[in-house]
KESE-627387 format. One record per residue (C-alpha): residue number from 1; z, x, y; residue in one letter. Coordinates in steps of 0.02 Angstrom, whole numbers, plus 50000, padded with zeros to 5 digits. Layout:
N
ATOM  resi     up   east  north  resn
ATOM   NUM      Z      X      Y     a
...
END
This chain:
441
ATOM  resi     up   east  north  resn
ATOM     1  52598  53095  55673     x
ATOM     2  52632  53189  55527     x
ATOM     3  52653  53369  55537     x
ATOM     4  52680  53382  55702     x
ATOM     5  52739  53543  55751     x
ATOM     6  52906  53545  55855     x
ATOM     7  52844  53680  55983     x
ATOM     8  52663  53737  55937     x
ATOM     9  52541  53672  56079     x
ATOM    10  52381  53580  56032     x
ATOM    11  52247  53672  55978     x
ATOM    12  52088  53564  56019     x
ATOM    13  52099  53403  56114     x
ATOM    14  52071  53313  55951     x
ATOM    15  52228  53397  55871     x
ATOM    16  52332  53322  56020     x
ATOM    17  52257  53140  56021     x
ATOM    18  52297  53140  55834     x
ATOM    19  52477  53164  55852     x
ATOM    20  52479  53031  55990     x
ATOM    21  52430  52926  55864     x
ATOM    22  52562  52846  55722     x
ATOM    23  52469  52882  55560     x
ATOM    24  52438  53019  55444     x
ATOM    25  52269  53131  55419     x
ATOM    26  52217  53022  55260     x
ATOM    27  52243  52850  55370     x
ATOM    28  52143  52921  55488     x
ATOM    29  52013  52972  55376     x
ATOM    30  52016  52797  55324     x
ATOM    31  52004  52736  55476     x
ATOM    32  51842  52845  55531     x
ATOM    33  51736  52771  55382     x
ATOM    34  51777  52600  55385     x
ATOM    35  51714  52627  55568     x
ATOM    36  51559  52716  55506     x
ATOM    37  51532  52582  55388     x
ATOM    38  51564  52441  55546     x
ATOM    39  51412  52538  55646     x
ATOM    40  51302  52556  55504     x
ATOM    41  51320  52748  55538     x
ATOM    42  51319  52852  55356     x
ATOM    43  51469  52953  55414     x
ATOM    44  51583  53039  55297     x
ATOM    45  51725  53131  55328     x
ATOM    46  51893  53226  55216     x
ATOM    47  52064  53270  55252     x
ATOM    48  52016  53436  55257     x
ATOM    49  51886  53421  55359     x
ATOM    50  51986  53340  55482     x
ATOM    51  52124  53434  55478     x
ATOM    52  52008  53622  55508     x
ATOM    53  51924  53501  55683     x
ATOM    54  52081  53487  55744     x
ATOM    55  52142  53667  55699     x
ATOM    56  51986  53733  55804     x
ATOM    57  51939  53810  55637     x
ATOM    58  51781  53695  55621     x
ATOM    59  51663  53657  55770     x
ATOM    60  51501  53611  55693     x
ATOM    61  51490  53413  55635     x
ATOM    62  51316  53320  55588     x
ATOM    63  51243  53205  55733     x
ATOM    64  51311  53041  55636     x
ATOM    65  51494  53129  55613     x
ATOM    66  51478  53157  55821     x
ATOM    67  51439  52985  55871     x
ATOM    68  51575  52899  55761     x
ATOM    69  51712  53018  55827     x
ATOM    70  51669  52973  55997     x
ATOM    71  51667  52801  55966     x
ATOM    72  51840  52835  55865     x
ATOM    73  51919  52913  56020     x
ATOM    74  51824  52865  56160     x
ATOM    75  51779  53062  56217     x
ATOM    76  51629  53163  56185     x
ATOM    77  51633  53273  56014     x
ATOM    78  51621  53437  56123     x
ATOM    79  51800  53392  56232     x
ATOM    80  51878  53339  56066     x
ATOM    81  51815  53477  55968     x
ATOM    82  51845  53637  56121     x
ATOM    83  52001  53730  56111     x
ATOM    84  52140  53633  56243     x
ATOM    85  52126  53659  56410     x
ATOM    86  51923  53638  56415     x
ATOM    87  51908  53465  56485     x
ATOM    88  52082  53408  56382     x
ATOM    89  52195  53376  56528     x
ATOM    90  52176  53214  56551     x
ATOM    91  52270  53191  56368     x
ATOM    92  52424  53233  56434     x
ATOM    93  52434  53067  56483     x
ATOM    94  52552  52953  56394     x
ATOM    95  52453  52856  56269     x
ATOM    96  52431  52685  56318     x
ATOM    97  52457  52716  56505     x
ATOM    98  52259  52764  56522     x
ATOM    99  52132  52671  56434     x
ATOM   100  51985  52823  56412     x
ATOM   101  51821  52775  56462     x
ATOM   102  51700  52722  56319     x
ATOM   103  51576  52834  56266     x
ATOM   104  51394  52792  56268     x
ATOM   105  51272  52856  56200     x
ATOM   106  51093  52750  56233     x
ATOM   107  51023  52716  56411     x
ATOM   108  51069  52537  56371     x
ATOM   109  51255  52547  56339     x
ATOM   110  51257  52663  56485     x
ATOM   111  51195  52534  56595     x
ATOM   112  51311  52416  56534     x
ATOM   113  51464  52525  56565     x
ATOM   114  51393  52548  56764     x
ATOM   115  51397  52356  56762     x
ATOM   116  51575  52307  56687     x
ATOM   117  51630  52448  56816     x
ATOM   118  51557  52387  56968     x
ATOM   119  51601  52209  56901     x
ATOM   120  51780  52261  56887     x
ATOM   121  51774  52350  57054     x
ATOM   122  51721  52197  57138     x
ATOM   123  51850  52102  57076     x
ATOM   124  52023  52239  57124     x
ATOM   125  51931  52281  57288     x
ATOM   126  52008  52164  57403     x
ATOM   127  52173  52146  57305     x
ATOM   128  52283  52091  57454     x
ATOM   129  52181  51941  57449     x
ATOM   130  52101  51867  57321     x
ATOM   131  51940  51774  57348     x
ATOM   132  51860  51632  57287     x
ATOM   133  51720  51723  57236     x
ATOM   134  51822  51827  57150     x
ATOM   135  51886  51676  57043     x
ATOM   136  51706  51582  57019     x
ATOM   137  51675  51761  56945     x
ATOM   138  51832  51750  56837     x
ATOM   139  51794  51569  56770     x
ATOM   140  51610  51610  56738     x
ATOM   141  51681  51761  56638     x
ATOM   142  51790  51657  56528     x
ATOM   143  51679  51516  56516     x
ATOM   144  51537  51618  56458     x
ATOM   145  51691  51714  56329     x
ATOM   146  51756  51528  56247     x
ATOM   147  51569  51457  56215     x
ATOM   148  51538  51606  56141     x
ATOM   149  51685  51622  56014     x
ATOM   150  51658  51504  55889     x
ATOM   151  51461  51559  55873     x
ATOM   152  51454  51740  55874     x
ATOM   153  51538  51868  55782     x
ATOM   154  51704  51931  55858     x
ATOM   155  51651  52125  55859     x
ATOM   156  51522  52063  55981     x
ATOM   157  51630  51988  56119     x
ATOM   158  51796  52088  56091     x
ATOM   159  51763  52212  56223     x
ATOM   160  51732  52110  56353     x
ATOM   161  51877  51972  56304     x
ATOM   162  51987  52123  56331     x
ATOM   163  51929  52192  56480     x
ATOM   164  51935  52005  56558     x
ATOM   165  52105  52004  56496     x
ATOM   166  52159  52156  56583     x
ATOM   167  52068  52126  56738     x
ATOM   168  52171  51952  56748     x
ATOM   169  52342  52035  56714     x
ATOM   170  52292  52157  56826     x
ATOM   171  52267  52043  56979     x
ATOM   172  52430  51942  56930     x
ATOM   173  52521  52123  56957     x
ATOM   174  52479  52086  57148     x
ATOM   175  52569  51971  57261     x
ATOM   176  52480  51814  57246     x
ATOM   177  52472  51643  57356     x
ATOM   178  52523  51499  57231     x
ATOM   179  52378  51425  57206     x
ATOM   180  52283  51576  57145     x
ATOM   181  52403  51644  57044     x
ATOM   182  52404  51470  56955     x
ATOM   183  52236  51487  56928     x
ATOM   184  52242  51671  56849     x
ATOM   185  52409  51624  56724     x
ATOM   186  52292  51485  56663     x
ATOM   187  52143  51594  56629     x
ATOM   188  52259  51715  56580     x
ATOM   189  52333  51601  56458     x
ATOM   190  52156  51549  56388     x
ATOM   191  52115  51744  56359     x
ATOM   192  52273  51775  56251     x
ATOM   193  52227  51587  56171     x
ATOM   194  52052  51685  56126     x
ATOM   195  52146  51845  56058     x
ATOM   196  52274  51745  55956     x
ATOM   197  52132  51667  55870     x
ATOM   198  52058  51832  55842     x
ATOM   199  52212  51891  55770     x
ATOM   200  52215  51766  55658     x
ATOM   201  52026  51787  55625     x
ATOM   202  52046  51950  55551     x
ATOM   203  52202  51901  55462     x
ATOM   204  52358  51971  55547     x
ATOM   205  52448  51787  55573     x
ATOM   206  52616  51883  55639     x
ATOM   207  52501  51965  55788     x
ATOM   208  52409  51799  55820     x
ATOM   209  52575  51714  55851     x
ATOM   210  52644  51863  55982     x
ATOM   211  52471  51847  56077     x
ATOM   212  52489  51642  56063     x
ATOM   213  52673  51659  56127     x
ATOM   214  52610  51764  56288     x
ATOM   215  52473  51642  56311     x
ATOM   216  52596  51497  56314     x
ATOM   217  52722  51585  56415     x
ATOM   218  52554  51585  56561     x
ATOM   219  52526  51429  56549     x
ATOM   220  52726  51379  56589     x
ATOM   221  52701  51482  56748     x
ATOM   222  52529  51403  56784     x
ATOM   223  52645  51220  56752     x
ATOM   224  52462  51180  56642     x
ATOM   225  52506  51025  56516     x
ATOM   226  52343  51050  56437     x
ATOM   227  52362  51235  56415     x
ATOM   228  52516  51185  56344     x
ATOM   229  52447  51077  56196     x
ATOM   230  52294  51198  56155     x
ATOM   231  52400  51345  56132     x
ATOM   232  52519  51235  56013     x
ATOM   233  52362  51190  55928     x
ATOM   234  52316  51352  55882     x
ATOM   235  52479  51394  55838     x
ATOM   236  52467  51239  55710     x
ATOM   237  52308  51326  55657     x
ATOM   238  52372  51494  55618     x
ATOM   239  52530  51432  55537     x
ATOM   240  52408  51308  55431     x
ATOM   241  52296  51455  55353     x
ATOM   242  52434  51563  55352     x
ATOM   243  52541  51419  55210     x
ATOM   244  52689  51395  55334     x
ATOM   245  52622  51220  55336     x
ATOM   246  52788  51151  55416     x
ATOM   247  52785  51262  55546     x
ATOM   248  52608  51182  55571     x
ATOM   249  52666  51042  55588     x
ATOM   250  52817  51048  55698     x
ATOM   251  52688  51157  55837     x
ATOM   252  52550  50995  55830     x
ATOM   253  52721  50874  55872     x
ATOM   254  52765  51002  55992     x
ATOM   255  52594  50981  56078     x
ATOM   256  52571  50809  56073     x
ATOM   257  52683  50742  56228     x
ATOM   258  52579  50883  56319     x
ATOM   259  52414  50825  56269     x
ATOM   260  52448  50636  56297     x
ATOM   261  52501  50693  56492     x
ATOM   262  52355  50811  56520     x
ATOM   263  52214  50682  56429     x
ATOM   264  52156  50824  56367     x
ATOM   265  52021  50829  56185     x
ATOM   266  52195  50909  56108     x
ATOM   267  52268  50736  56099     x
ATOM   268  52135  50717  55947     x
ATOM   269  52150  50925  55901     x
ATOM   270  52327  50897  55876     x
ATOM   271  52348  50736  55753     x
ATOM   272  52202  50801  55650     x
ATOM   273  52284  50954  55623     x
ATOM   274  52448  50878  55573     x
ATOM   275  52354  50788  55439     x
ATOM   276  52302  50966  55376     x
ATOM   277  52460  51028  55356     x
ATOM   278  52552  50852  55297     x
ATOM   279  52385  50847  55166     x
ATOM   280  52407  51029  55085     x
ATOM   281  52605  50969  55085     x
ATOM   282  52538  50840  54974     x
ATOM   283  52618  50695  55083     x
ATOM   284  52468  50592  55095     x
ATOM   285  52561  50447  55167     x
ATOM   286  52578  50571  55344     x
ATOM   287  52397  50625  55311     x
ATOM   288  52337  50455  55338     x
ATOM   289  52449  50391  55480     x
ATOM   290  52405  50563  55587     x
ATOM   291  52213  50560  55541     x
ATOM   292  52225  50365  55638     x
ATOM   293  52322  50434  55765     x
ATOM   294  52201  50550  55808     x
ATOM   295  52033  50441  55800     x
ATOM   296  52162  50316  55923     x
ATOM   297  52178  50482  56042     x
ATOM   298  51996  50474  56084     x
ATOM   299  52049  50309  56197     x
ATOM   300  52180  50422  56278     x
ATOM   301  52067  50567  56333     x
ATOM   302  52000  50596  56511     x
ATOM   303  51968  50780  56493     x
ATOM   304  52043  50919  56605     x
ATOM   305  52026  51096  56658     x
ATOM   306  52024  51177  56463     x
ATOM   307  51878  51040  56432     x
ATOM   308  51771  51081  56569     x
ATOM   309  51774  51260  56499     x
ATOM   310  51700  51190  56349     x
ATOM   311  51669  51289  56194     x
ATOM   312  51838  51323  56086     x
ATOM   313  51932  51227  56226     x
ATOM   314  51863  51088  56201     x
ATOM   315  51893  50981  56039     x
ATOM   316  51735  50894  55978     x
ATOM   317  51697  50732  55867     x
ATOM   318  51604  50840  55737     x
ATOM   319  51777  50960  55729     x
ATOM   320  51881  50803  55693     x
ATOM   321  51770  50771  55560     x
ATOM   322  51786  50934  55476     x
ATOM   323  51974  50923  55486     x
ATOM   324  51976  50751  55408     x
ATOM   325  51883  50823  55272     x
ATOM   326  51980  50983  55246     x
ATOM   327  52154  50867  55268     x
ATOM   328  52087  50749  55122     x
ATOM   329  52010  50892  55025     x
ATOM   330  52205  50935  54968     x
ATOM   331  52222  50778  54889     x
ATOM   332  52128  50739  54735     x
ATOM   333  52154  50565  54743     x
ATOM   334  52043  50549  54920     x
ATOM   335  51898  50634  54831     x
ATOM   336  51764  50534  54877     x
ATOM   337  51832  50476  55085     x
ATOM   338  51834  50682  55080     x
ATOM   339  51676  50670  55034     x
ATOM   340  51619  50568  55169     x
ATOM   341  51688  50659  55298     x
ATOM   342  51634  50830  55241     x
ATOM   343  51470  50760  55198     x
ATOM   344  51467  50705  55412     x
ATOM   345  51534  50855  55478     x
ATOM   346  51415  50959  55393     x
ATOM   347  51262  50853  55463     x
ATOM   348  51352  50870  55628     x
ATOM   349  51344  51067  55622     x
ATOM   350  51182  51083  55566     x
ATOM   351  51108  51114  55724     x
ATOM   352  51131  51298  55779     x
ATOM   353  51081  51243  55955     x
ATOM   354  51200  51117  56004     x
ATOM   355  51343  51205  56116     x
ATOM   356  51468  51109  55975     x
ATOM   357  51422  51219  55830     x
ATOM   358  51555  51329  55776     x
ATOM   359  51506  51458  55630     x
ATOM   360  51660  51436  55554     x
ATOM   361  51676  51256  55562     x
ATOM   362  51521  51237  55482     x
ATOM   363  51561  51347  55350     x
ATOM   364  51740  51260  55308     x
ATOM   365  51635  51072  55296     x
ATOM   366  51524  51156  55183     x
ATOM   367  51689  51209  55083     x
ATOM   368  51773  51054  55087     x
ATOM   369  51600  50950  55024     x
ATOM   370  51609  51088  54899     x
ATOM   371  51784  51047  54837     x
ATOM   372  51753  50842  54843     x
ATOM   373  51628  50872  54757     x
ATOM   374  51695  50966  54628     x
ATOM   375  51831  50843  54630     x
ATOM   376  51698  50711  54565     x
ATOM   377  51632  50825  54418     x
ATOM   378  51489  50864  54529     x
ATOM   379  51486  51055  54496     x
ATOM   380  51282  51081  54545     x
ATOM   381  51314  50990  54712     x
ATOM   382  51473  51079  54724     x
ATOM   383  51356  51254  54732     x
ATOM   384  51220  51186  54835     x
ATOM   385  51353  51142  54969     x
ATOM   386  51455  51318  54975     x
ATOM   387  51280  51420  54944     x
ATOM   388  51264  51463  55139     x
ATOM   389  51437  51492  55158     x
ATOM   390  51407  51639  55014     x
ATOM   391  51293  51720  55119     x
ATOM   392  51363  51747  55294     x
ATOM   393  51356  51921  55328     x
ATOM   394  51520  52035  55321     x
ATOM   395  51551  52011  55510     x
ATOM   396  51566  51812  55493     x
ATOM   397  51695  51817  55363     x
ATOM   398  51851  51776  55449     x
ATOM   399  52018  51703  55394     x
ATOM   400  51972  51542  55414     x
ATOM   401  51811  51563  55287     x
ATOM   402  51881  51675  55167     x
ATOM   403  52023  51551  55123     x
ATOM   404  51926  51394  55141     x
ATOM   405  51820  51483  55001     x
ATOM   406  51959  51520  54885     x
ATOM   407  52016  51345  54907     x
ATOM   408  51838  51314  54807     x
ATOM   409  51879  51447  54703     x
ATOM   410  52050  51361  54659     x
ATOM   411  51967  51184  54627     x
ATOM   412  51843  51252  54487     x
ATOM   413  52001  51302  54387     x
ATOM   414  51983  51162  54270     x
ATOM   415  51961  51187  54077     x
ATOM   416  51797  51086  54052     x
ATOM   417  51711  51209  54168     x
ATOM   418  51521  51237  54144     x
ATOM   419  51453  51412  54144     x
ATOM   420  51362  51367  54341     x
ATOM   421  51564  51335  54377     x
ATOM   422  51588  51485  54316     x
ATOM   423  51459  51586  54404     x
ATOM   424  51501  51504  54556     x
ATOM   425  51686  51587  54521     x
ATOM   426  51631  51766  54507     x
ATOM   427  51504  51716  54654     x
ATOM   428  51678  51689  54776     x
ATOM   429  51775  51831  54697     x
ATOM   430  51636  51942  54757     x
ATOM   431  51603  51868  54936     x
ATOM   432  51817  51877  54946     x
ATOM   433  51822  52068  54942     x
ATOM   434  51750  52113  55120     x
ATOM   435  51845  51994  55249     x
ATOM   436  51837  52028  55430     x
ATOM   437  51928  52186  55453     x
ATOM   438  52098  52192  55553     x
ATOM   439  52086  52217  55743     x
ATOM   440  52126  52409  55774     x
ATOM   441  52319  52431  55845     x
END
């Protein structure tokens, strides 16, 4: 960090953990509101404040200041803020080697900790030889992480996606028999699928693609065909929203010999999204040939081990009509079929309690409808069909949504626009300023 000294020892723990870390007081500073602002705690905290913490100079900091530094650094305020050598030991620790314990602070959180502890416990205990408990735990763990992805927020299931991560890598660090450590590279490979995607949720494509080139390197040691065509699919999604729309679609090619082995729901996941990227290139010949090809995959799929995990696995009728719609919504000329599809796939996601709905999906159909519709003069219907998409909260807004809205926000540039076209402008610009936040380093 930044004004390190070359010799000068720590001060406080806090003073040390800050120069382990590779950014300056003022990012830092930065860093500790936006997290404030992400617990709903009314925090605030200077550069000069900060800096007289670390010094030892300051000791006193309000309840609210307390809690969000030791959800910043993951110790209690009083080791952070006691001169070094109190309790700070443990620092000395290359950062990165130790992950610190979180920090709770209600009798809830606390209980939670015990359990992902004893949970974790169970699972290293008998490393010499894994289980099959120990993998019915694993699945059930994963399972439970990809229904859960597309319908709640991320900040809600990052914590344990991680720690599921690291307990898989952990056991794959271990001599394994074969046929378990098969089983581990392709959960493995499904957990860095999840944290590509959240990558790419919260808008940092070049870290979704590292975490989507790990997962795919797992499933070449699992020998997993359909592991194989769902990571290329997301890797056709995060190239799509990201405008390198050949690179989309040279990944859902890549994918599709893979898919067509494994009868897997990506040999429909993986046309679709070619027409997507072949439909914002504007080649609408492509678009239609791969939206055929991918209705004609349904008679190819038998399902496999990434289906029977279900949830963001598993590719779904009422997804392929979304991505019809948002392929045809590119092209002006395929107004109203887009509005047919987009019109389907949002009566497909209207019910919250089917294990198909997908947030996010159901916000982009909305979008789409929104831009056919637009595309047709209808501005009024246009609003109707974006209005719920306007009003997901600040934790819902990832990549995905935010440029699915602007895509809107691009259609109603047209010079015969009507004041509610207008509004409807301003409306976007506003609900485009808070996007998901990037995942922390």
């Amino acid at each position: 960090m930044a004004g390190k000294p070359s010799e000068v020892p720590p001060r406080t723990l806090l003073e040390l953990l800050l120069w382990q870390r590779d950014q300056t007081y003022d990012e830092v500073v930065a860093e500790f509101t936006r997290l404030a602002q992400e617990r709903g705690e009314r925090a605030t905290l200077t550069t000069r404040h900060l800096r007289r913490l670390a010094s030892g100079e300051r000791s006193g900091v309000t309840p609210v200041t307390r809690r969000v530094l030791q959800a910043m650094f993951g110790r209690s305020a009083e080791d952070l803020l006691a001169p070094y050598g109190r309790g700070g030991g443990l620092a000395l620790v290359p950062r990165g080697l130790v992950a610190p314990m979180p920090v709770a602070t209600t009798t809830e959180e606390m209980l939670t900790l015990a359990a992902q502890r004893a949970r974790k416990f169970a699972l290293l205990a008998g490393q010499n030889e894994l289980a099959d408990e120990t993998l019915e735990q694993i699945y059930d763990d994963v399972r439970q992480l990809v229904t859960a992805y597309p319908q709640r927020p991320l900040a809600t299931i990052l914590g344990d996606l991680v720690a599921t991560q690291d307990t898989v890598f952990t056991l794959l660090e271990v001599q394994r028999r074969p046929a378990h450590a098969r089983q581990l590279y392709l959960l493995g490979g499904v957990l860095g699928g999840l944290l590509a995607k959240a990558s790419h949720d919260t808008a940092d494509p070049v870290a979704a693609l590292t975490q989507s080139r790990t997962a795919y390197l797992c499933a070449d040691q699992a020998d997993h065909d359909g592991l194989r065509a769902w990571i290329r699919g997301l890797q056709a999604l995060i190239t799509y929203w990201d405008g390198r729309l050949n690179e989309s679609v040279r990944y859902a090619q890549q994918g599709a010999q893979f898919a067509e082995r494994s009868g897997s729901t990506a040999a429909v996941w993986l046309p679709v999204s070619e027409a997507r990227a072949w439909a914002a290139l504007g080649n609408v010949p492509e678009t239609r040939r791969a939206i055929d090809r991918a209705e004609v995959g349904w008679e190819s799929v038998r399902g496999d081990e990434l289906d029977e995990l279900g949830g963001i696995c598993q590719f779904s009728r009422a997804r392929q009509l979304y991505y019809a719609a948002d392929a045809l919504a590119w092209l002006p000329a395929e107004a109203r079929q887009a509005q047919d599809y987009a019109g389907q796939a949002v009566a497909a996601y209207e019910d919250t309690s089917s294990p198909e709905w997908a947030f996010g999906d159901a916000a982009g159909s909305r979008c789409d409808l929104a831009v056919a519709r637009i595309a047709v003069g209808e501005i009024e219907g246009a609003r109707d069909a974006i209005a719920p998409v306007l009003e997901l909260p600040g934790e819902q807004r990832i990549r995905g949504i935010i440029s699915s809205v602007q895509h809107v926000h691009t259609a109603l540039r047209r010079p015969e626009l009507p004041p509610v076209g207008r509004d409807l402008q301003e409306e976007i610009e506003v609900f485009a300023k808070t996007p998901l936040r990037p995942l922390p380093a």
